[in-house]
C-alpha positions, -999 to 999 in steps of 0.1 A, spaced: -153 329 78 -183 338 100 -200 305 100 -167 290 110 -182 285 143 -207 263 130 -182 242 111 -185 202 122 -196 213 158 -211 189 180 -238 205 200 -246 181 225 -282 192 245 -281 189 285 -321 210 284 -336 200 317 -319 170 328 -300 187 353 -335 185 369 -327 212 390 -299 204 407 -264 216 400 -245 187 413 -264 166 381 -260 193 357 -219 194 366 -218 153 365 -233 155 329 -208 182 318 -178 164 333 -190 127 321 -194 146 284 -163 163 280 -147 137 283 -161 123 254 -156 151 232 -116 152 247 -113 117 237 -125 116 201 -108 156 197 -145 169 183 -154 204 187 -186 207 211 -202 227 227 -231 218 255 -265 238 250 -286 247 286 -323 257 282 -331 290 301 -364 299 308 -379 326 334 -401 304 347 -420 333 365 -427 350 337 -427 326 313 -451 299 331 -489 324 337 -491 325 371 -528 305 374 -512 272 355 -481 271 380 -493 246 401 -511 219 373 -489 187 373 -509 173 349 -495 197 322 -460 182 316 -446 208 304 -454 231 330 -443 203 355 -410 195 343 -401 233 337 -413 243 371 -393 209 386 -362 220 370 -360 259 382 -330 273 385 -315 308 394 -286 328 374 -264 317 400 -267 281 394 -265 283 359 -231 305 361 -218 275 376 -227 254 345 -218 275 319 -183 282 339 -180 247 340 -189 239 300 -162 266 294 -137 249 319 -143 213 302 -133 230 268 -165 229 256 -187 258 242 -214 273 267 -244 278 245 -281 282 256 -318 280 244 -337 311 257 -374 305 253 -383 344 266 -368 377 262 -358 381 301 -335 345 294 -317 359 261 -302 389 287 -295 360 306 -271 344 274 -257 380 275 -249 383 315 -230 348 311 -215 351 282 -226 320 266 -209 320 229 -241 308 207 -278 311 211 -301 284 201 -334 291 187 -362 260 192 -386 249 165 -411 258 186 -401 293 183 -393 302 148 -418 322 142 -418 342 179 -407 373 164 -403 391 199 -379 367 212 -362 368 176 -360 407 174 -344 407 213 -321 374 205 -310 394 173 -303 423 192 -272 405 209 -253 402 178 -244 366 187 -245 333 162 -276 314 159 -288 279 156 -325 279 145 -341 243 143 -367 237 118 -393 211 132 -429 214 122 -418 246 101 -429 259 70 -410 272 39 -421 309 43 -413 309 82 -377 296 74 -370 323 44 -383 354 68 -358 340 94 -329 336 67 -334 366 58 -337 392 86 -305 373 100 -285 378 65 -301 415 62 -283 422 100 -252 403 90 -257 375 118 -239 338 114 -268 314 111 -269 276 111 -300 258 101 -309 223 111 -332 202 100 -350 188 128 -383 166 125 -399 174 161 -411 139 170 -395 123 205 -383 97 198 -378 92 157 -380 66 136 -361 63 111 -390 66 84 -395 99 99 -358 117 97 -366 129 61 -329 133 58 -333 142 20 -344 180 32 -306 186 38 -304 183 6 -330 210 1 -317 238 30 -285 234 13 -297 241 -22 -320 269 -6 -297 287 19 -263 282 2 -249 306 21 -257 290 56 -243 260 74 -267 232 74 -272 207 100 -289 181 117 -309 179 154 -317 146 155 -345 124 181 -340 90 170 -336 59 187 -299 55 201 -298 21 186 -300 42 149 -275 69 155 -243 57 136 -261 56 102 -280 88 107 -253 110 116 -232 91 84 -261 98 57 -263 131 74 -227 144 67 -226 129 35 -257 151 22 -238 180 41 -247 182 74 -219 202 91 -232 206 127 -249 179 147 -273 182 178 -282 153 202 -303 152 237 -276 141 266 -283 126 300 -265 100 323 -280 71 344 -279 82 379 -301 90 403 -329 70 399 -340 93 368 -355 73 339 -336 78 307 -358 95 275 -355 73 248 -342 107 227 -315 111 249 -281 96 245 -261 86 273 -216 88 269 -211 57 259 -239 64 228 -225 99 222 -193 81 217 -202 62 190 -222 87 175 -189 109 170 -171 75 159 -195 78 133 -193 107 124 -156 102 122 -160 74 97 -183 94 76 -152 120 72 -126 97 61 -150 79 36 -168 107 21 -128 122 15 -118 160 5 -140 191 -5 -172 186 -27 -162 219 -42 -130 206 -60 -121 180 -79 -102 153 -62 -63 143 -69 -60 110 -73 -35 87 -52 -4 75 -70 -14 43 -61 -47 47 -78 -27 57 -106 -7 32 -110 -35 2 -107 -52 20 -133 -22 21 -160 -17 -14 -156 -48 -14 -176 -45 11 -201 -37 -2 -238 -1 3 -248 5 13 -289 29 -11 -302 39 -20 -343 17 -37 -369 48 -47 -389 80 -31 -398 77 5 -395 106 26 -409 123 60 -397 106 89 -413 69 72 -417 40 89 -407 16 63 -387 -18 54 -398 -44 31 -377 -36 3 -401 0 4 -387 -8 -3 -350 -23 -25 -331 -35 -17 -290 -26 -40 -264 -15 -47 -225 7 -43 -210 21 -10 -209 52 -7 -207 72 24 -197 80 51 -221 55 33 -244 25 56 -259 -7 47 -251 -38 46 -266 -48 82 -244 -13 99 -268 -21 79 -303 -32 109 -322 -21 95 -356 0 109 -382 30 109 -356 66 107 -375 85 79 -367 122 89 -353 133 54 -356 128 23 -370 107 1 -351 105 -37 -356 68 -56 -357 49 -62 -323 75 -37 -303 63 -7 -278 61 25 -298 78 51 -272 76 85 -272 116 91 -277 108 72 -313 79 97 -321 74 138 -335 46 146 -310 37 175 -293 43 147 -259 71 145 -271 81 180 -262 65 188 -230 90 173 -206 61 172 -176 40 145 -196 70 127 -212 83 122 -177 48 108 -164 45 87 -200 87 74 -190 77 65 -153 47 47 -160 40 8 -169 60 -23 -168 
């Protein structure tokens, strides 16, 4: 019940592209909701929060030819502003949720209440920011781009020994993918590792590849899904890792597909539709008389012969279990029923309905 949360959630990533300015961050919000109101998705849209005065050393503030450092100091914004956003994500029905990328920014998750907190490939193994984010008691995401296998098991496991709802996505950390490099098949592997984790996907590729990505994805068991957002306005250029609505909308579509083909639980065995059923006994082998059979005879193989079509209240080849009693005489080439027959079908009234209703 914990990682219900998790559970076929959308996470859709605003980061940056706000670029500073609240009037683009609420445009993005707005213009995405609406996606996620259309298609009736869970979602939830993810801020980045970084305290850029701490977090950037104070001798590298000014280098614009460190991108990193460029776009984060481009992009500042105060608590203020982002209470705005996250009030807003919450208005639009969507979940707040927020990358911190230093301690100061996880009390920043806490002060507006943002519902899950996001921890970045980057820093999976940053066990001060992971001690303080754990502190919170809130559900994580942790990403798991350019990990390794022991870095992942310490994380899975100091969040199971403190009883803290953890997703883990597989994320390769190259802007944009291609699709020899989404290495989908270690899904497969967090799932068989972490069984008792929600798996997902946070995924960089090329817009133009998103519908089969996000469909292989779910089918290997991918339950929550993560995708870079931004609009065309403003004269900003677009990343070619970010999706834009219209792109998001047919990632869900997907998505949506991908549920209805892939069907009920893996965990139990399907029922089959009557009308699966009833294509499949037209094809079953109905037991019907060699020759003359009298009341009172006990049948041998010699005595039978299998053939279509079924016909209803006939036994098929699934009941023949030889040495049956005949009730009844039965004349050559007619349908041996079960009302003509000592069987134990004969006496469970559940199967000698189905064996009455079925066939021609």
């Amino acid at each position: 019940m914990k990682n219900k949360i998790f559970e076929d959630l959308f996470v859709l990533e605003l980061a940056n592209n706000h670029w500073g300015h609240v009037e683009r961050g609420l445009k993005i919000i707005e213009n995405f909701s609406q996606i996620v109101r259309f298609n009736n998705v869970r979602a939830s849209i993810k801020l980045q929060f970084r305290d850029v005065d701490t977090f950037i050393h104070q001798d590298f503030r000014d280098r614009q030819d460190i991108r990193y450092i460029k776009k984060t100091m481009a992009t500042k914004m105060d608590i203020k502003q982002y209470q705005l956003l996250v009030d807003a994500i919450r208005k639009s029905g969507c979940i707040p949720m927020a990358t911190p990328f230093d301690e100061y920014s996880v009390d920043t998750c806490v002060k507006l209440g943002v519902a899950i907190i996001k921890i970045a490939s980057s820093d999976l193994n940053d066990w001060i920011l992971i001690e303080k984010i754990a502190t919170t008691r809130k559900p994580v995401i942790v990403s798991t781009g350019g990990s390794s296998l022991k870095n992942i098991d310490d994380l899975v496991t100091f969040f199971e020994h403190r009883d803290i709802p953890l997703a883990i996505n597989h994320c390769v950390s190259v802007y944009p993918s291609e699709k020899e490099e989404l290495e989908l098949n270690q899904i497969d592997f967090l799932k068989n590792r972490y069984p008792g984790h929600v798996i997902g996907f946070s995924t960089h590729e090329y817009n133009e590849r998103l519908e089969e990505s996000i469909q292989m994805a779910y089918a290997k068991g991918a339950r929550t899904f993560e995708r870079h957002i931004d609009i065309d306005a403003d004269n900003i250029p677009v990343s070619p890792y970010c999706s834009l609505p219209q792109d998001i909308d047919r990632w869900i579509k997907a998505y949506q597909r991908a549920v209805i083909c892939c069907g009920h639980s893996p965990d139990t065995k399907h029922l089959p539709a009557r009308k699966e059923i009833t294509y499949l006994d037209a094809l079953v082998r109905g037991v019907y008389a060699r020759w003359d059979l009298p009341k009172g005879h006990k049948l041998t193989d010699d005595d039978v012969y299998l053939a279509i079509p079924l016909q209803k209240g006939q036994i098929s080849c699934r009941e023949l279990m030889r040495g049956e009693v005949l009730l009844s005489d039965i004349k050559k080439d007619e349908p041996i029923k079960i009302d003509q027959i000592d069987s134990p079908y004969a006496h469970n009234e559940s199967l000698k309905r189905l064996i009455e209703e079925r066939g021609l």
